[in-house]
Structures are given as C-alpha cells and as structure tokens.
C-alpha positions as CSV (number, residue, x, y, z in Angstrom):
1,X,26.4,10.0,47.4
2,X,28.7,12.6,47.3
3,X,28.2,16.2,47.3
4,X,28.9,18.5,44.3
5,X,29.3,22.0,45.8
6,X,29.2,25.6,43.9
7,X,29.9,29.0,44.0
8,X,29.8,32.4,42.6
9,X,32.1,35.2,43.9
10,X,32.6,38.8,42.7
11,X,35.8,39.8,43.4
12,X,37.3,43.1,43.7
13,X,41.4,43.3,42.7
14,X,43.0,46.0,43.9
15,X,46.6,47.1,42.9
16,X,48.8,49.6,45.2
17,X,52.6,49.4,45.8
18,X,53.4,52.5,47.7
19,X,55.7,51.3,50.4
20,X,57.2,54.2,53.3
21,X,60.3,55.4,53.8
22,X,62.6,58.3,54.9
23,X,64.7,59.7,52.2
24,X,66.2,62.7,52.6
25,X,64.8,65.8,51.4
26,X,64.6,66.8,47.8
27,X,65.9,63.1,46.8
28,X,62.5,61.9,46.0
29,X,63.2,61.8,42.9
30,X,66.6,60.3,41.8
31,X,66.2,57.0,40.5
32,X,67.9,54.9,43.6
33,X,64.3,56.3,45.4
34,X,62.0,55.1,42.8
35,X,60.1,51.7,42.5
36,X,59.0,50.9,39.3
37,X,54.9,49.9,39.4
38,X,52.4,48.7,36.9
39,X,49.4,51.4,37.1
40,X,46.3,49.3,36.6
41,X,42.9,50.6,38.4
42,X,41.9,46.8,39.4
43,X,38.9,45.4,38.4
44,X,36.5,42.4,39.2
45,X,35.8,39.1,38.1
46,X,32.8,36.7,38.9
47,X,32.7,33.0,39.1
48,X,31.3,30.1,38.9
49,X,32.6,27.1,39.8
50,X,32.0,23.7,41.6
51,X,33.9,20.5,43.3
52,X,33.7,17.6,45.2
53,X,35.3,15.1,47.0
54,X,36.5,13.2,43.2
55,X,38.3,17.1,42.3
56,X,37.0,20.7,41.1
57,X,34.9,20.8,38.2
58,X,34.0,23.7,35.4
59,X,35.3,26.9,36.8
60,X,33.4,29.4,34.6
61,X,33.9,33.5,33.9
62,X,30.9,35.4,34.3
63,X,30.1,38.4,32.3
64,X,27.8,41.1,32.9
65,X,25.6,40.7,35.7
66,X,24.4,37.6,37.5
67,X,20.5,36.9,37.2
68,X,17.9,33.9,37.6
69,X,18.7,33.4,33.4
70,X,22.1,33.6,33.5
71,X,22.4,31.4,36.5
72,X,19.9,28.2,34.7
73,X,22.4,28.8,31.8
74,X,25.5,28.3,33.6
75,X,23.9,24.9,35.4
76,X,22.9,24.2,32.2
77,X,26.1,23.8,30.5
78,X,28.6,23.2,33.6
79,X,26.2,21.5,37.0
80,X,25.9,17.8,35.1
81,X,28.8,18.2,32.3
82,X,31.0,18.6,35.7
83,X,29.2,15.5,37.6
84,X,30.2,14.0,34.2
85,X,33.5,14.9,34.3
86,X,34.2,13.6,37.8
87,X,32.3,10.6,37.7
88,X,29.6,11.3,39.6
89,X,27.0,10.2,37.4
90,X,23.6,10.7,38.8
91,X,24.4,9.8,42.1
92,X,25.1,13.1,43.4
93,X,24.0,16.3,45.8
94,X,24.1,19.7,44.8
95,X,24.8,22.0,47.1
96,X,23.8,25.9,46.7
97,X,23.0,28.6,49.3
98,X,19.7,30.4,49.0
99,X,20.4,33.3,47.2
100,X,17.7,34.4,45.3
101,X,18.9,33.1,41.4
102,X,19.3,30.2,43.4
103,X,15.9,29.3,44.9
104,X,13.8,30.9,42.3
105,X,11.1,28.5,40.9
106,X,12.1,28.2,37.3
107,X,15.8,27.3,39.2
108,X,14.4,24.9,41.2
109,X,11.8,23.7,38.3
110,X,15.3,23.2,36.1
111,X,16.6,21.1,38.9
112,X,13.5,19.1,39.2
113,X,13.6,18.7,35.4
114,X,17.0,17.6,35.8
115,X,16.6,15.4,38.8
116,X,19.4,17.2,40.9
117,X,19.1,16.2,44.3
118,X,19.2,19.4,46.2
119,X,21.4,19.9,49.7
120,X,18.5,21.7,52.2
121,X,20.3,25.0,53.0
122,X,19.4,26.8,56.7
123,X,19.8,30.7,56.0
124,X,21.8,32.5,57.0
125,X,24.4,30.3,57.5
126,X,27.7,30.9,55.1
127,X,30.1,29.6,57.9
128,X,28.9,26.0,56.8
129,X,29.7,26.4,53.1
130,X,32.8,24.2,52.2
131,X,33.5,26.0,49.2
132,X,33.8,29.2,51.5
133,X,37.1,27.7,52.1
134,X,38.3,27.2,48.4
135,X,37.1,30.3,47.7
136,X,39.6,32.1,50.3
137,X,42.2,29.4,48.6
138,X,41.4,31.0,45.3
139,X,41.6,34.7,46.1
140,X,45.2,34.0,47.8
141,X,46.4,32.7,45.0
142,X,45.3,35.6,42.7
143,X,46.1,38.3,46.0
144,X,49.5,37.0,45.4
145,X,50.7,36.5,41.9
146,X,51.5,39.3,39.9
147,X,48.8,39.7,37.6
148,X,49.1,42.3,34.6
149,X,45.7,40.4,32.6
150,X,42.7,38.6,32.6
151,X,45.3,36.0,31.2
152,X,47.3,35.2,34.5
153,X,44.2,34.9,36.4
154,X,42.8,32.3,34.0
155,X,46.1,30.4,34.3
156,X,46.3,30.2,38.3
C-alpha cells in the first residue's frame, strides 16, 4: 500500500527590498540611487494538499479559518478524488499528524465511514512528516519568484 500524505500550512509572505549602501550625502535622492520596489504589505495563504509516491494530488486554497468542518469538507472533496486521481484506488494510507481537526471524532468517524486506513501518528513528532519536506520545497519556490498576486502563486 502506499501512503497518501497531507498537509496544511499557513504561510506568512513578507516583501522588503531595502538593500545598504554608502552614497554620498544629500544624493539619496537622484535617480541613479533609487531602486524601484513594488509596496505590497504581504499576506498569507493556507493549504491543503497531499502526494504520494504515484505524484502530488489536489492542492487546495483555504479561506477563512481552518476548523474540524472545514477540514471533513476539504477530505471530502480532495482525500479520495486525489487517490483517484493517482491510482491509488482503495488500497492506500493516509497520513495526518494529530492536530486537533485532525483527530476529532466526527474526523475520524468520516474516515471510518470512508474506510481510510489511517497512518498511527506518535506526537510530537513533525521531524518524521515527509511532507515537511515538500512543504520547505514549496515555500522556496514562492520565497523566490516575484509575486505581485494570488495569481503567480497559483501558477508555481
């Protein structure tokens, strides 16, 4: 069986291009001593996403805040439509760490429902999370492209 692993990030983007340098005085302002910037007061964006060995699945946008609802909703429409998707059939485990949406009993009643076979997590321990790693892979990728909208983030 194969695992089918998941995560939800909130991530804060931050925008700042002030570098230093010694210009003599009162020249501050000519136009050789300027660097053009795009002023945007950064932001956040949660998601939700999964993969497995077979590829990445649904890779979802997350509005408002995260809850035990919101979180049966998103596994309603994405957890199996992404098994789907990579072939997995029903011949898969999911993989979640024990945050509270997560082990909440109408959660795990949904999973039961569902028959998702369900990766025992031991707390307290993030540094075994794979998708700790794609996750870093992700926020690179957005650290370092120039993003002006929601837009380019959607496309990276």
């Amino acid at each position: 069986m194969l695992p089918l692993l998941h995560r939800e990030r909130k991530r804060r983007i931050k925008y700042s291009a002030s570098p230093f340098e010694t210009r003599k005085p009162g020249t501050s302002h000519r136009l050789a001593n300027t660097i053009p910037t795009v002023k945007l007061r950064g932001g956040s964006i949660m998601l939700w996403g999964c993969f497995s060995a077979a590829g990445t699945g649904r890779l979802v946008r997350i509005e408002g805040k995260m809850n035990g609802a919101k979180y049966r909703d998103i596994l309603d429409e994405n957890l199996l439509q992404s098994a789907q998707d990579l072939r997995l059939g029903r011949r898969f485990t999911f993989q979640q760490d024990n945050d509270p949406k997560h082990t909440a009993k109408t959660t795990k009643e949904w999973l039961q429902d569902k028959f998702v076979t369900v990766l025992e997590w031991p707390s307290q321990s993030p540094d075994l999370n794979p998708i700790v790693h794609l996750c870093t892979d992700l926020k690179k990728a957005v650290f370092t492209a120039p993003i002006r909208s929601y837009i380019v983030i959607r496309s990276i």
